[in-house]
C-alpha positions as CSV (number, residue, x, y, z in Angstrom):
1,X,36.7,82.0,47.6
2,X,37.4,82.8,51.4
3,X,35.0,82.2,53.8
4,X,36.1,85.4,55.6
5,X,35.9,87.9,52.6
6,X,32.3,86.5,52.1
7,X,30.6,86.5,55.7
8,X,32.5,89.9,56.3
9,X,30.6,91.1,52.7
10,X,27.5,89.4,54.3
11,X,27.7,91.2,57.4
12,X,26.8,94.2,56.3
13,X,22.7,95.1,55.9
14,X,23.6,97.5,52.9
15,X,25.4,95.0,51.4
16,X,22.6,92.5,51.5
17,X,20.2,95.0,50.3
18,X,22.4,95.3,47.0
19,X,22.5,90.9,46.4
20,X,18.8,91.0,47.1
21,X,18.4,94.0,44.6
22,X,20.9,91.7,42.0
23,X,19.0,88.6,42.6
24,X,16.1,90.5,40.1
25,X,18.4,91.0,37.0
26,X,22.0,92.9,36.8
27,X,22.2,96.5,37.5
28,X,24.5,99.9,37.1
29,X,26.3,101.2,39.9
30,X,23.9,104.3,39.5
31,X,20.9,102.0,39.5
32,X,22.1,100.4,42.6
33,X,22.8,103.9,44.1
34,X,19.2,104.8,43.1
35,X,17.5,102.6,46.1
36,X,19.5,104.0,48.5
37,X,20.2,107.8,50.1
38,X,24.2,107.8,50.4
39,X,26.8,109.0,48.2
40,X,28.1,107.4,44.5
41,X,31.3,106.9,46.4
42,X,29.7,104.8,49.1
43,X,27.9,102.5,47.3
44,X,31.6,102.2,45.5
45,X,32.7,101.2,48.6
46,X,30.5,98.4,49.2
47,X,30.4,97.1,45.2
48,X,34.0,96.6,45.7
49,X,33.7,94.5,48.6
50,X,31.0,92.2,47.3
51,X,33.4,91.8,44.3
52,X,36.3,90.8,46.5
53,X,34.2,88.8,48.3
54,X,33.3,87.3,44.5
55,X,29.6,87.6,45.7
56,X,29.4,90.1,42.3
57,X,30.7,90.1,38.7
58,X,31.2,93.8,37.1
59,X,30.7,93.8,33.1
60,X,31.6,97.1,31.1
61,X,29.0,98.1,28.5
62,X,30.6,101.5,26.9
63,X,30.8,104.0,29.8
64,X,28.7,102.4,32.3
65,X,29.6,99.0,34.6
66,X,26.5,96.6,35.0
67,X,26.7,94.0,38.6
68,X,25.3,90.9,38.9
69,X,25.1,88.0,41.1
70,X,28.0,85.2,41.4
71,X,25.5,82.6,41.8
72,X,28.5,80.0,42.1
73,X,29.6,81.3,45.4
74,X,26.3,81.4,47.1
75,X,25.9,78.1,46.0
76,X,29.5,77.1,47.4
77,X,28.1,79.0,50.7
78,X,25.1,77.1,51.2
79,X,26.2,73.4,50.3
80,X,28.6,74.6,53.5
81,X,26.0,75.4,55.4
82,X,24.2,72.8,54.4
83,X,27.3,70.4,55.2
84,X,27.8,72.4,58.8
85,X,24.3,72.1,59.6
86,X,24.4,68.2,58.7
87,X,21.9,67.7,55.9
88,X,22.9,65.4,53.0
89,X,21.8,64.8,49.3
90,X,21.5,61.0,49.1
C-alpha cells in the first residue's frame, strides 16, 4: 500500500461518503450510485480510485460487481497514525 494513493483517495468528500457507506455491508456500484446525484460513470471514477488506493475489494457475482471495505489497509493507516501521533500498545 502507498501512503500517497491512500490520503489522495481520502482526500476526496465523495470518496469518504462511499467507505462510510461500505463500512455497513458490501454494495453494487449501482447501489453506491443510488446515494448520490452524479453520473454511473462518475461514481466509476471514484470506485476505481479507492481500489487503487486498496481502500476497496470488487467481487463479481454474475453481471453485477459488489465493493467492500479493505479493512487491512485502514488498519495499516491508523497504527501509522497511531505510531506518528506517538501512542503505543504496551
Amino acid at each position: 500500500m502507498g501512503f500517497a494513493e491512500t490520503f489522495k483517495a481520502l482526500s476526496d468528500p465523495v470518496r469518504r461518503e462511499i467507505l462510510m457507506l461500505l463500512k455497513h455491508g458490501s454494495l453494487s456500484a449501482g447501489e453506491i450510485g443510488s446515494h448520490f446525484e452524479m453520473t454511473g460513470a462518475t461514481i466509476s471514477y471514484h470506485l476505481s480510485i479507492l481500489k487503487k488506493a486498496e481502500l476497496v475489494h470488487e467481487t463479481r457475482v454474475k453481471n453485477f460487481v459488489y465493493y467492500e471495505l479493505n479493512t487491512s489497509v485502514i488498519e495499516e493507516l491508523m497504527l501509522w497514525l497511531s505510531d506518528l501521533k506517538g501512542e503505543h500498545n504496551s
